[in-house]
Structures are given as C-alpha cells and as structure tokens.
C-alpha positions in Angstrom: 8.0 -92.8 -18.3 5.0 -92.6 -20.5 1.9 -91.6 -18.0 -1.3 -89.3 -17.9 -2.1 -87.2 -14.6 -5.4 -86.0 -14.2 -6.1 -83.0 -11.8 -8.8 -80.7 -10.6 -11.4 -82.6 -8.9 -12.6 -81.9 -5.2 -16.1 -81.1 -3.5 -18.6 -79.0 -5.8 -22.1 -78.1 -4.6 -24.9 -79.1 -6.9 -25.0 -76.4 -9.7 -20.7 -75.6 -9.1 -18.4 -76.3 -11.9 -15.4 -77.9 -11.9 -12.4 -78.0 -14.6 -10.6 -80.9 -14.9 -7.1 -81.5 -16.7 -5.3 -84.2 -18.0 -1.5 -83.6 -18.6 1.1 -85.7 -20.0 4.3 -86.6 -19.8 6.8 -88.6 -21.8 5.0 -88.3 -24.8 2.7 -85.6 -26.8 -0.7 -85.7 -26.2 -1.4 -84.4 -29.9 -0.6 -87.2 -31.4 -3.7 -89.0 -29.2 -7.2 -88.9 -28.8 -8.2 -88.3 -25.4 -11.1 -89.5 -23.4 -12.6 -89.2 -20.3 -14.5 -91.5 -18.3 -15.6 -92.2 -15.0 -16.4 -94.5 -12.4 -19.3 -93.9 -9.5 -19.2 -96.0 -6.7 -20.6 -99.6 -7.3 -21.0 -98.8 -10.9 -19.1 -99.4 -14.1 -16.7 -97.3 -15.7 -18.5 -95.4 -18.6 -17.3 -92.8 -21.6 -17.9 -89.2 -20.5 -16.0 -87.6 -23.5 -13.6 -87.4 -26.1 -11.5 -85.3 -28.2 -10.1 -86.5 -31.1 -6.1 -85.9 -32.6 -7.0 -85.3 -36.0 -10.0 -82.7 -36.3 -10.3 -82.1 -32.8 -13.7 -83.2 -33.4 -15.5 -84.1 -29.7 -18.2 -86.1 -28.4 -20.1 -86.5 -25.1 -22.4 -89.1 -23.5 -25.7 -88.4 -23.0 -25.8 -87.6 -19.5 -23.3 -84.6 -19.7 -24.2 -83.1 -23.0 -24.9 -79.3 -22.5 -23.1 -79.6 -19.3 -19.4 -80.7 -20.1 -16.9 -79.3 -22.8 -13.6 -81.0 -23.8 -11.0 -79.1 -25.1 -7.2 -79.6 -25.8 -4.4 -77.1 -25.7 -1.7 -79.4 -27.9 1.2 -76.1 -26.5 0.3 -76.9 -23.0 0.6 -81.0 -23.8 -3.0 -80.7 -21.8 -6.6 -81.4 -22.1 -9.7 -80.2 -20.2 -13.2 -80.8 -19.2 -15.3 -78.5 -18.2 -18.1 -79.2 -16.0 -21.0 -77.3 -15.2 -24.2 -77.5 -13.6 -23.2 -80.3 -11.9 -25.5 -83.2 -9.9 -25.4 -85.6 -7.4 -24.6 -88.6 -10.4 -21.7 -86.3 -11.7 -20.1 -87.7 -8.5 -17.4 -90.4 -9.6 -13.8 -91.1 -9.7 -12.9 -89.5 -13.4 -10.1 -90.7 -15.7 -8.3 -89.5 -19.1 -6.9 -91.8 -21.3 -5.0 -92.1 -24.4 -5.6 -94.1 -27.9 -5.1 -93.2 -31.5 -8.9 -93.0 -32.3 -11.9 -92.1 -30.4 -14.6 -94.9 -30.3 -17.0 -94.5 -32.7 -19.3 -93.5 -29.6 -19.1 -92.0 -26.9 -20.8 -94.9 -25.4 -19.1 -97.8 -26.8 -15.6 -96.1 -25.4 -15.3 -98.6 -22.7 -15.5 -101.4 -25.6 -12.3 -100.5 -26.6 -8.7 -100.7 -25.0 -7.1 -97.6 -24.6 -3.5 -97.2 -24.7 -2.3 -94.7 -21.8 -4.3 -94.1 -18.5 -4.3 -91.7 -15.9 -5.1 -92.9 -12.1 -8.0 -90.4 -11.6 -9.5 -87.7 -9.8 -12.2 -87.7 -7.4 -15.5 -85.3 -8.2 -17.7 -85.5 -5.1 -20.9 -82.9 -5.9 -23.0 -82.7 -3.0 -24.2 -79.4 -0.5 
C-alpha cells in the first residue's frame, strides 16, 4: 500500500522546536516532491513548505520563513521540518504530501492536487 505517515508533533511551549517527519512506504519518496501543509482549527488548509525531487530546491510560506527548514534524506525514504521559535498560530494539524512538482508557490500549493497524503500530526504550541 502506497501511504505517507507523518510523525513528531505534540505540545511545544512558545519559543520550543519541534521536528517533524514524513516517511513513506510502498513507494520512494525521491522520486516526489514533498510538501507540508497545515490546517488550524476553523481555518483552511494552507502550504507551509516544500522540497522539490529534482534540485532539492525548497520553499516556505511567509509565515514560517526563518523559522522552518525542510529537508529530505532520499536513504532514510524520509523528509523533515524543522520548527523553531514557535507561536501560538504554529498550532495546527500538519500534513506531508506527495506530487511530482512543487507549486510554483508556496502559496498557491493548495491550488493544486497532490498525489499521496499523510493523515497528519497535531502541533499544539501553547505554555
């Protein structure tokens, strides 16, 4: 079976960091580019980040930029996001997901259907 499975999130207190993973199995994730997104409570999914297959080149939204990192180890069939310095609006349930391309935005990634999907990880930041 095809599938993405994200892990790492939990409770962080304002400022914590938190690494999240998204490992998959059935297929190999280097073949993909992978994005994350996320989804706050009573708000729409939105593009977070995104690594691309080719060049490995990445991209973040606005809100995380200087906060977040994505990186992908193709040996571990795995990619990451790193999140620092996180706030209150970091709090959401976060998803990877899996399409040949990334959008040509960060922000236009929800425009787009995206292949394989993950069922997410809560990140709750609060003290």
């Amino acid at each position: 079976q095809l599938q993405l499975v994200e892990s790492g999130g939990g409770l962080v207190q304002p400022g914590g960091s938190l690494t999240l993973s998204c490992s998959a199995s059935g297929f190999a994730l280097d073949n993909y580019a992978i994005g994350w997104f996320r989804q706050a409570p009573g708000k729409e999914r939105e593009g977070v980040s995104c690594v691309s297959a080719a060049t490995g080149s990445t991209g973040y939204a606005d809100s995380v930029k200087g906060r977040f990192t994505i990186s992908r180890d193709n040996a571990k069939n795995t990619v990451y996001l790193q999140m620092n310095n996180l706030k209150p609006e970091d709090t959401a349930v976060y998803y990877c997901a899996g399409e040949w391309y990334c959008a040509p935005t960060v922000a236009t990634m929800t425009n787009y259907e995206w292949k394989y999907w993950g069922r997410g990880t809560l990140v709750t930041v609060s003290s």
